[in-house]
VMD Tcl script that draws the C-alpha trace (Angstrom):
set ca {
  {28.06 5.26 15.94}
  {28.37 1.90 14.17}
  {27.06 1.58 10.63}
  {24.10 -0.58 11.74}
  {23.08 2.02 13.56}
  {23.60 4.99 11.33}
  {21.86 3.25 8.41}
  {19.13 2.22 10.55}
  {18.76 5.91 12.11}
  {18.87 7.30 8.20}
  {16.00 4.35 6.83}
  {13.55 5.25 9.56}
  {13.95 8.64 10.11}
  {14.69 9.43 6.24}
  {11.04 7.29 5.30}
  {8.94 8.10 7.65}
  {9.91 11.52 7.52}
  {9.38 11.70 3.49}
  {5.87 10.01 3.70}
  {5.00 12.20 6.33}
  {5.23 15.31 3.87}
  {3.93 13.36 1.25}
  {6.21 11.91 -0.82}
  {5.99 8.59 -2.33}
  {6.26 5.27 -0.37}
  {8.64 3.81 -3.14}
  {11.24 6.96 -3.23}
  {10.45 7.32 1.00}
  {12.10 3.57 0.34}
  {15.34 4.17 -2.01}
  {16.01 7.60 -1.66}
  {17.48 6.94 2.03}
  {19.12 3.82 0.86}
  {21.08 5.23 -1.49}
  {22.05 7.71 0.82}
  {23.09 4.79 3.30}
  {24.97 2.94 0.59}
  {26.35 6.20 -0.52}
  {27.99 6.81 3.59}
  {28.86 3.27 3.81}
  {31.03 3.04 0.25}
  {31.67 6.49 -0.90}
  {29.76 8.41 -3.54}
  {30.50 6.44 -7.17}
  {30.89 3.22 -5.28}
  {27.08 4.11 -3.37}
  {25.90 5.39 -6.83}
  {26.63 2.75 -8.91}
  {25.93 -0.06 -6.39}
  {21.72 1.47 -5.78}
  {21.71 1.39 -10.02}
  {22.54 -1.89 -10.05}
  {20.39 -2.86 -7.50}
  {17.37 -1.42 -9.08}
  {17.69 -3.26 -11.85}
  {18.58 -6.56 -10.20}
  {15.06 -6.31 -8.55}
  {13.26 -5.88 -11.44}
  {15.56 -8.45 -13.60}
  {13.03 -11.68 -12.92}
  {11.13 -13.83 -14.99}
  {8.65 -14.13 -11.72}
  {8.26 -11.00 -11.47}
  {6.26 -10.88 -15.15}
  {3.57 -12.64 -12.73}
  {2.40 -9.55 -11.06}
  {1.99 -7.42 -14.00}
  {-0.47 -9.92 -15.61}
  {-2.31 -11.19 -12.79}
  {-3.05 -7.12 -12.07}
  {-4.64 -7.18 -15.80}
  {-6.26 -10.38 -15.29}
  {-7.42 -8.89 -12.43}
  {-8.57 -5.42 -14.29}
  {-10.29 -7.39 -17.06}
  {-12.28 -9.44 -14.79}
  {-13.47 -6.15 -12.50}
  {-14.85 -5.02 -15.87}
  {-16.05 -8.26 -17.20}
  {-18.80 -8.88 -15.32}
  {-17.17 -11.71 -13.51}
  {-17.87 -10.36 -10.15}
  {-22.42 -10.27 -10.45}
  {-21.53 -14.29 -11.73}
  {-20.09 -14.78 -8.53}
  {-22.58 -12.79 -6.23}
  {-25.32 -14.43 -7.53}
  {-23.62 -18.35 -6.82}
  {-22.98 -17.08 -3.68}
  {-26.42 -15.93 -2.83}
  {-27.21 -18.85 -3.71}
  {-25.42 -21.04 -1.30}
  {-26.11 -18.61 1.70}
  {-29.65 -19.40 1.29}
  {-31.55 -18.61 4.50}
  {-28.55 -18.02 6.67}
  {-29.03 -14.93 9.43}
  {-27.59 -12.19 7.40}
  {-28.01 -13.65 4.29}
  {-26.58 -10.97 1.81}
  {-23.77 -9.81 4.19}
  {-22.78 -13.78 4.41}
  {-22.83 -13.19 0.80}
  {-20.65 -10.61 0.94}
  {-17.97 -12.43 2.33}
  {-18.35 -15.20 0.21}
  {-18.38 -13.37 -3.24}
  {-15.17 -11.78 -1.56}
  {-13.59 -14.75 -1.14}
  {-14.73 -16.36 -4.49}
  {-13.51 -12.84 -6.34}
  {-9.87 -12.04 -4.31}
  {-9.64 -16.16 -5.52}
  {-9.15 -15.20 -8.74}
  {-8.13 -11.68 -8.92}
  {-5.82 -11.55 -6.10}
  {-6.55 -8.23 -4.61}
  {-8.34 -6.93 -1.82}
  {-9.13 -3.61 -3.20}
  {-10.98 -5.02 -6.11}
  {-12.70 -7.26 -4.47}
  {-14.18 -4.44 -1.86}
  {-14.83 -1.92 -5.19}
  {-16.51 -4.46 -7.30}
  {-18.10 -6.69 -4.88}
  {-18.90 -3.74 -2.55}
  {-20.31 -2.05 -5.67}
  {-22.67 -4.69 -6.05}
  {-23.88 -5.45 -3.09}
  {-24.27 -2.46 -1.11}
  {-27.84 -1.13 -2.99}
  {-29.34 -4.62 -2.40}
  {-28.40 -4.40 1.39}
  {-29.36 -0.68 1.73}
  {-32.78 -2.01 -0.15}
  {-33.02 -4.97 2.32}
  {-32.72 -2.52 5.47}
  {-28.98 -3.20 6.67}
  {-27.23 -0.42 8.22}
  {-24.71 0.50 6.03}
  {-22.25 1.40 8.19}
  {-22.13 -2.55 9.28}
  {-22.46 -3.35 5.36}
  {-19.68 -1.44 4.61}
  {-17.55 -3.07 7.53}
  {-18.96 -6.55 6.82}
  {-16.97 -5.72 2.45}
  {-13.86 -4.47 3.83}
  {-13.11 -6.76 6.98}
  {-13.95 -9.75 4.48}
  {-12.06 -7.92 0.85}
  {-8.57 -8.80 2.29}
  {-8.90 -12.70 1.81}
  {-7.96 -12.46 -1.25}
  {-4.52 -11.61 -0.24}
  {-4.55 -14.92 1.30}
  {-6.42 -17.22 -0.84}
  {-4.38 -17.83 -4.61}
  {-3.24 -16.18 -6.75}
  {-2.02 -13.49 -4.60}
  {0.54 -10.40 -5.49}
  {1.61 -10.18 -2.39}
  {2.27 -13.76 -1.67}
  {4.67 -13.69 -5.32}
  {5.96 -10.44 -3.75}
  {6.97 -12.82 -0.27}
  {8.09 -15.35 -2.77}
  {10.77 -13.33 -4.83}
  {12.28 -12.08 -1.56}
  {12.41 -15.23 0.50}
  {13.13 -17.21 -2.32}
  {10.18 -19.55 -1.46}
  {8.34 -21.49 -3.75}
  {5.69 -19.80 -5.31}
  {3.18 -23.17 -5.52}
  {3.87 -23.61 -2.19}
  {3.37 -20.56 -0.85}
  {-0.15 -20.44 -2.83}
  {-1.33 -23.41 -1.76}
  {-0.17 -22.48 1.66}
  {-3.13 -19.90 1.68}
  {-6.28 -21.74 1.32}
  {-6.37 -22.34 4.66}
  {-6.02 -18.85 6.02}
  {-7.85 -17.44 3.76}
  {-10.98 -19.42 4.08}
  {-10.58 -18.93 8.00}
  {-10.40 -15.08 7.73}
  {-13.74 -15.45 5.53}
  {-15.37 -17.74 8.11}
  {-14.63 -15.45 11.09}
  {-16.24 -12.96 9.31}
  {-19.20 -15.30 8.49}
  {-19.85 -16.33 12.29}
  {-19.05 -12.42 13.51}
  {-22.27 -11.53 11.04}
  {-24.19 -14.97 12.33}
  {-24.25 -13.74 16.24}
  {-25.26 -9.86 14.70}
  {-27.70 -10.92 12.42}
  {-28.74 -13.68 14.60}
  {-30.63 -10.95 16.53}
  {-32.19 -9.09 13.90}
  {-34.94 -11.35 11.93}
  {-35.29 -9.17 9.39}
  {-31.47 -9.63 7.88}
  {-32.84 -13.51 7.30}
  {-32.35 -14.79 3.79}
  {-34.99 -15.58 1.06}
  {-34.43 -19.22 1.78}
  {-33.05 -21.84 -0.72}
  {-33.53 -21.29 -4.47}
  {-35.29 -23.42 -6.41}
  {-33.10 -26.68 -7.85}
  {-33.58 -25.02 -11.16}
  {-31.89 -21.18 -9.88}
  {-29.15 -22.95 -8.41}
  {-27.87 -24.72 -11.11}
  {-28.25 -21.37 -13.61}
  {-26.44 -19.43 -10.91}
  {-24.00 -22.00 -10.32}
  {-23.70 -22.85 -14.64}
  {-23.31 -18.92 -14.26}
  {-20.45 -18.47 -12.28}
  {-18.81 -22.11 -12.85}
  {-16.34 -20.96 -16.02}
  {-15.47 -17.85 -13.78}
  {-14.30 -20.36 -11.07}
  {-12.69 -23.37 -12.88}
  {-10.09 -19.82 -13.74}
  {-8.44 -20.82 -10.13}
  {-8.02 -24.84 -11.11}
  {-6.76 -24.16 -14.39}
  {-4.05 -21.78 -12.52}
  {-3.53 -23.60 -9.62}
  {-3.52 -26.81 -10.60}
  {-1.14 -25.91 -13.60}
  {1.13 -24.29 -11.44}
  {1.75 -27.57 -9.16}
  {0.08 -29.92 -10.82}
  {-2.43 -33.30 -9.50}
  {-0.09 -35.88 -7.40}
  {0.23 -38.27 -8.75}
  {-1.47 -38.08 -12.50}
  {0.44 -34.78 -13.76}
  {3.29 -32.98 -13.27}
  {3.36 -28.97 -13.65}
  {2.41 -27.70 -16.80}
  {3.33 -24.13 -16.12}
  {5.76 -21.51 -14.07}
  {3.45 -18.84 -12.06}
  {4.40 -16.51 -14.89}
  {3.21 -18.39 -17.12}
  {-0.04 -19.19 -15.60}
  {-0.81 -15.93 -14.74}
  {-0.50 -15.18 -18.84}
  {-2.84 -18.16 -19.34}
  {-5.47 -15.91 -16.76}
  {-5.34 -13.25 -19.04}
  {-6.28 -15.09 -21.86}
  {-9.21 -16.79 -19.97}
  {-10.20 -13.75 -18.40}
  {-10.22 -12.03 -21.88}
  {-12.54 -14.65 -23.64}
  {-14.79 -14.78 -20.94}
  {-15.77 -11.23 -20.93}
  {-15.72 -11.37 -24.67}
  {-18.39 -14.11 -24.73}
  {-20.24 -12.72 -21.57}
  {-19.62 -9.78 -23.73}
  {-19.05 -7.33 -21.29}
  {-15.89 -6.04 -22.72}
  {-15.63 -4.85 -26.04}
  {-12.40 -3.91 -28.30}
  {-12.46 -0.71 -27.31}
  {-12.37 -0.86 -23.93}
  {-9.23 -2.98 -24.40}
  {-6.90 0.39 -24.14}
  {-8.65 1.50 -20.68}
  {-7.96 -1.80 -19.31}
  {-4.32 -1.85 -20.07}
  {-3.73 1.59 -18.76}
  {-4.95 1.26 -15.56}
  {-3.08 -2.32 -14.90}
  {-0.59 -0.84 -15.94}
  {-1.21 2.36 -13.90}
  {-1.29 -0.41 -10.60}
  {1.45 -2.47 -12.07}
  {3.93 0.49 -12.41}
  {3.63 1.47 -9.24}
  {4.61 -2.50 -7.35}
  {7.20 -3.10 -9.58}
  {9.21 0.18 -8.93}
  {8.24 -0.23 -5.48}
  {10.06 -3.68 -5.93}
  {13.04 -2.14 -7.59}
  {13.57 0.35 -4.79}
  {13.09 -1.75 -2.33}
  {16.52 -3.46 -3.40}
  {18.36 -0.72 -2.24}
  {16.97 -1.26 1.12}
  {17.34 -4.68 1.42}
  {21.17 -4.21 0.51}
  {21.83 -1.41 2.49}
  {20.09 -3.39 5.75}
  {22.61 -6.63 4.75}
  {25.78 -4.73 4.41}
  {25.56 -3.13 7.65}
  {24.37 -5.88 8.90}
  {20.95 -5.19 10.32}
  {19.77 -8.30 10.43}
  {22.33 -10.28 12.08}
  {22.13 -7.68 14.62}
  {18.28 -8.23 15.25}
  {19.14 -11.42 15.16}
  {21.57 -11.43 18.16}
  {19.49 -9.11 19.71}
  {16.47 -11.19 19.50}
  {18.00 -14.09 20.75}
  {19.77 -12.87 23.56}
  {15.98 -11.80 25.21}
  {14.59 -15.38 24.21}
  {15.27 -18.53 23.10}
  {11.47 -19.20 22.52}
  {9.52 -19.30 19.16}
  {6.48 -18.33 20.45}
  {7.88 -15.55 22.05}
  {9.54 -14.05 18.73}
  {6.28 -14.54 16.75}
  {4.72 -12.39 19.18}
  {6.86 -9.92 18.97}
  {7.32 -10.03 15.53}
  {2.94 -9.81 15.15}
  {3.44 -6.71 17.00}
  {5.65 -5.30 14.89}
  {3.91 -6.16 11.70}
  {0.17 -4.78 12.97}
  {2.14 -1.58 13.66}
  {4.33 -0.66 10.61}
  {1.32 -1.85 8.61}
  {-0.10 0.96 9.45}
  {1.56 3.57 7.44}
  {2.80 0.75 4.81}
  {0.79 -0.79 2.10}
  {1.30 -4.51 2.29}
  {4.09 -4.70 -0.74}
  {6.44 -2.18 0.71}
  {5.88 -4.02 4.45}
  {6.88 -7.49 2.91}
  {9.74 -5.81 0.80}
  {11.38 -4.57 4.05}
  {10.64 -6.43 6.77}
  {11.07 -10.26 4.93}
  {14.89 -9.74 4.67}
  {14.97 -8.91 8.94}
  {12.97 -11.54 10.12}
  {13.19 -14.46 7.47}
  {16.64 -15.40 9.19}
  {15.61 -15.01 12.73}
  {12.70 -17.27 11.57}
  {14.76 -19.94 10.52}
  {17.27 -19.84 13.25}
  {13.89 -20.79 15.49}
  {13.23 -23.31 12.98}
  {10.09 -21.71 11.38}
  {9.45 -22.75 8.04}
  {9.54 -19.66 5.35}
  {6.11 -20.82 4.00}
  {4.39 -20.59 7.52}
  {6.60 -17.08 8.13}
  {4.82 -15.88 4.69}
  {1.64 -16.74 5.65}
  {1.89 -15.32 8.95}
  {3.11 -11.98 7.70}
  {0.64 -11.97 4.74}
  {-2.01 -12.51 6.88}
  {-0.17 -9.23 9.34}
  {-0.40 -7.17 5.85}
  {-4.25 -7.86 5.55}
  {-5.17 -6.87 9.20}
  {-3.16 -3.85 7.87}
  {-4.89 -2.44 4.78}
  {-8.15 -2.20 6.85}
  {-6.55 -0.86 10.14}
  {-7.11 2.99 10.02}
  {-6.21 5.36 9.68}
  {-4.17 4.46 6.33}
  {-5.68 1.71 5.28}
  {-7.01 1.36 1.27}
  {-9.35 -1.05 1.57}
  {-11.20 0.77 4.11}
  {-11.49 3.76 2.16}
  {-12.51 2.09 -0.77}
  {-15.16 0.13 1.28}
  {-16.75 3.27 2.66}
  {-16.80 5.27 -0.49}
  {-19.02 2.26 -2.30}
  {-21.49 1.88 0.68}
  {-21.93 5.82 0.54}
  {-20.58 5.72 3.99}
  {-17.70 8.24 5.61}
  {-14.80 6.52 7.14}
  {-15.55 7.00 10.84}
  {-18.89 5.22 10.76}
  {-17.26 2.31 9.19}
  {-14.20 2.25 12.01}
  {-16.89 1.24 14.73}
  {-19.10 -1.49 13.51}
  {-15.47 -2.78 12.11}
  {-13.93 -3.31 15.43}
  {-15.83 -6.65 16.31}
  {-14.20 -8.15 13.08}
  {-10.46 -7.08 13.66}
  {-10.45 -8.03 16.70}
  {-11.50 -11.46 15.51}
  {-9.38 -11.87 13.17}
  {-6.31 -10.68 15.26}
  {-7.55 -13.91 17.47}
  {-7.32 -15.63 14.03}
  {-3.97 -14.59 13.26}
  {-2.57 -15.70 16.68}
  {-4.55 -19.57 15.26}
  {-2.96 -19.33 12.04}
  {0.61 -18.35 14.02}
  {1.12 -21.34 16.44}
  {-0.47 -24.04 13.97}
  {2.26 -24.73 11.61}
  {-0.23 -27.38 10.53}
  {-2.82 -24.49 8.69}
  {-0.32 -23.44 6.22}
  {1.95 -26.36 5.77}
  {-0.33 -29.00 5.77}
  {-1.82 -28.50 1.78}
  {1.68 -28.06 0.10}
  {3.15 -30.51 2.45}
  {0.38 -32.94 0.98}
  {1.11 -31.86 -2.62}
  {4.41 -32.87 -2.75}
  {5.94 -29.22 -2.36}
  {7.01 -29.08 0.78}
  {9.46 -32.04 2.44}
  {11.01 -32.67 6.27}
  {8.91 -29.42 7.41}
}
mol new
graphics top color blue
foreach p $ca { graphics top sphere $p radius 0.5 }
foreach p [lrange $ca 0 end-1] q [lrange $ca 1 end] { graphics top cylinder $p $q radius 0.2 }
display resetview
C-alpha cells in the first residue's frame, strides 16, 4: 500500500471512527495524524515533527483576530446590541408579507455583520424575535426555520471567523476575502427574504404594521446607527477608502479596535456592567479555546496529507476524469455539503482547503472565489441535520423540537443550494468588490 493511501485510510477511518464514539472533533483531527506522521518517519522523528506543528499553527499574529472578534462578539450578545438592530430592521420591513420573519433575516444579517457568527446571531436574534412572532400568530415551526436558514449569513458577510480561518490556510488576503462576502451574504439573506414573500404572500395575517412614522424611524435608526458604523470602522480600516486613505489597521488589529467599541457601547447603553466583565471573558474564551486548538491540530493533518502527498494525488486524479472547471466545482460542492455534515465549518475549512486550493488553481480559480464558495458549503452545513448547531440552537429558542423545524426548513436549503451553484459559476459575485478596492489584480 503506498503512503498516500495508508495515511488517507488512517485520517478517515481513525476520525470518523473517534467522533463516532464521541470524542472530540479537534483530537478525532491530530490524534490520527500523528499516528500517520509517526508510520511515515519513525516514532521521535513523527513525535517531534506533530509538536512542532502544533505550535506552528498557533504561532500567528492573524490568528489573535479570532480570539477577539469571539469577545467582541460575546460582549455585543450581552450588550443589548442585537434589540437596536431588530427594531431598525422592523423598521425597514415595514408592511412587507411576513413582516417580522423578513425581519428576522434582516436583524440576522445586520447582527452576523458585526459579530461574525451564525450561532449568535440565531440565539440572540432568535431570542428576540420568536415571542413577538408566536404573539403575532406565526407557526413556530416556520419561525424557527425562517432564524436558522437566515443565522448563517453571518459567516458570509464581514468580519467572519471562518473566512480568517480560510485566510490563514490559503494564505489569502484577509481584506479581500472580507470584502469578497458582501455579496454572498446579502444573497443568502435575500433568498430567504423572497422564500418568506411567496409563504407569507398567502397568509394576510403575517402582513406588517405598515411604515413607521418619520419620527420612529429615525429613533430606531439613531438607535441602532452606532451599533452599525462598528462594521465601517472595521472594514474600512482594514482596507481602507480608494483613493483618500490607505489601511489604518491589520485584521488583528481591527478586531481589538471592535472590542473596545463593543465595550463602550454596552457601557453607555449600559447593559453591561463591571461585573459581568469576568462572565464575558470566560465564555469567549470558552469558544475561543476550542478554534484555536482545533487550528493547532489541524496542522498535523495538513502536514501529514502534504508529505504523502494527498493532494497531488487528488490532483492527478481529478484531472485525469476532467479537464473542466465546472465539472470540478461540482464535484467539489458535493463533497463539501457532505463532510459538512459531521464537521463544524472550522475543522471542514482546516482540512479540506489544503486538497482542493491547488486543484483550484491548476483550473485557474481564484483562492478568493474558492473561499467563498466553500464558506458558503460550510453554512449550508451548520443547518443541514442531523449535526448541525445552528439548527439546534434555532429550535431550542423558538420552543420548538428539531424535527418540526427540519420540514418547514427544506424550502430554504434547497434555495440556497440553487444559490450556491449562482455564487459558484459567477466569479464576478465574489471578486468583483475587492477587485474594485484595489485588493485583488489580473483575476
Amino acid at each position: 500500500m503506498s503512503d498516500a493511501a495508508l495515511v488517507g485510510l488512517i485520517l478517515v477511518v481513525g476520525m470518523f471512527g473517534l467522533m463516532a464514539i464521541g470524542v472530540s472533533v479537534s483530537v478525532s483531527i491530530g490524534l490520527p495524524s500523528a499516528i500517520c506522521l509517526v508510520i511515515l518517519m519513525g516514532p521521535e522523528s513523527g513525535i517531534f515533527t506533530s509538536a512542532q506543528k502544533i505550535y506552528n499553527g498557533i504561532d500567528s499574529f492573524a490568528l489573535l483576530a479570532i480570539p477577539l472578534f469571539v469577545l467582541a462578539g460575546a460582549i455585543m450578545n450581552q450588550g443589548g446590541i442585537a434589540a437596536r438592530l431588530i427594531n431598525l430592521a422592523k423598521a425597514i420591513t415595514g408592511p412587507a408579507p411576513g413582516a417580522l420573519a423578513q425581519t428576522n433575516v434582516l436583524a440576522n444579517m445586520l447582527f452576523g455583520a458585526i459579530s461574525g457568527s451564525a450561532l449568535a446571531g440565531a440565539s440572540a436574534v432568535g431570542a428576540i424575535m420568536a415571542p413577538e412572532e408566536e404573539k403575532d400568530g406565526y407557526d413556530m415551526g416556520w419561525a424557527a426555520a425562517v432564524n436558522v436558514a437566515s443565522a448563517p449569513s453571518g459567516m458570509l458577510i464581514p468580519p467572519s471567523n471562518t473566512t480568517i480561518v480560510y485566510a490563514l490556510v490559503s494564505q489569502a488576503s484577509v481584506g479581500a476575502l472580507f470584502l469578497a462576502g458582501y455579496i454572498p451574504g446579502i444573497l443568502w439573506g435575500l433568498t430567504c427574504m423572497v422564500i418568506i414573500y411567496f409563504y407569507a404572500r398567502k397568509r394576510p395575517g403575517l402582513k406588517g404594521e405598515g411604515w413607521p412614522k418619520p419620527v420612529e424611524f429615525l429613533k430606531s435608526l439613531w438607535g441602532a446607527l452606532p451599533s452599525v458604523s462598528l462594521i465601517l470602522i472595521v472594514i474600512f480600516g482594514i482596507v481602507g477608502i480608494p483613493g483618500l486613505t490607505k489601511a489604518f489597521f491589520t485584521p488583528t488589529e481591527g478586531a481589538a479596535v471592535a472590542v473596545v467599541y463593543a465595550l463602550f457601547l454596552s457601557f453607555v447603553y449600559r447593559t453591561i456592567s463591571i461585573r459581568d466583565i469576568p462572565k464575558i471573558l470566560l465564555s469567549a474564551t470558552r469558544t475561543s479555546s476550542v478554534v484555536i486548538f482545533l487550528i493547532a491540530l489541524s496542522q498535523i493533518m495538513s502536514y501529514a496529507m502534504t508529505f504523502a502527498g494527498i493532494p497531488e494525488l487528488i490532483g492527478e486524479w481529478m484531472t485525469s476524469i476532467t479537464d473542466s472547471s465546472v465539472v470540478f466545482l461540482l464535484i467539489m460542492a458535493i463533497v463539501l455539503l457532505v463532510v459538512g455534515i459531521p464537521l463544524d465549518a472550522t475543522p471542514a475549512v482546516l482540512v479540506f482547503t489544503p486538497i482542493f486550493l491547488p486543484i483550484a488553481q491548476g483550473y485557474g480559480i481564484h483562492p478568493v472565489h474558492l473561499g467563498m464558495m466553500m464558506i458558503f458549503n460550510m453554512c449550508l452545513a451548520v443547518i443541514s441535520p442531523p449535526s448541525a448547531p445552528v439548527l439546534f440552537v434555532g429550535a431550542r429558542v423558538a420552543g420548538k423540537k428539531v424535527e418540526d423545524v427540519i420540514k418547514p426548513l427544506m424550502p430554504f436549503f434547497l434555495a440556497l443550494i440553487g444559490m450556491l451553484l449562482v455564487v459558484q459559476y459567477v466569479p464576478a459575485l465574489s471578486l468583483a468588490i475587492p477587485k474594485a478596492m484595489g485588493l485583488i489584480v489580473g483575476a
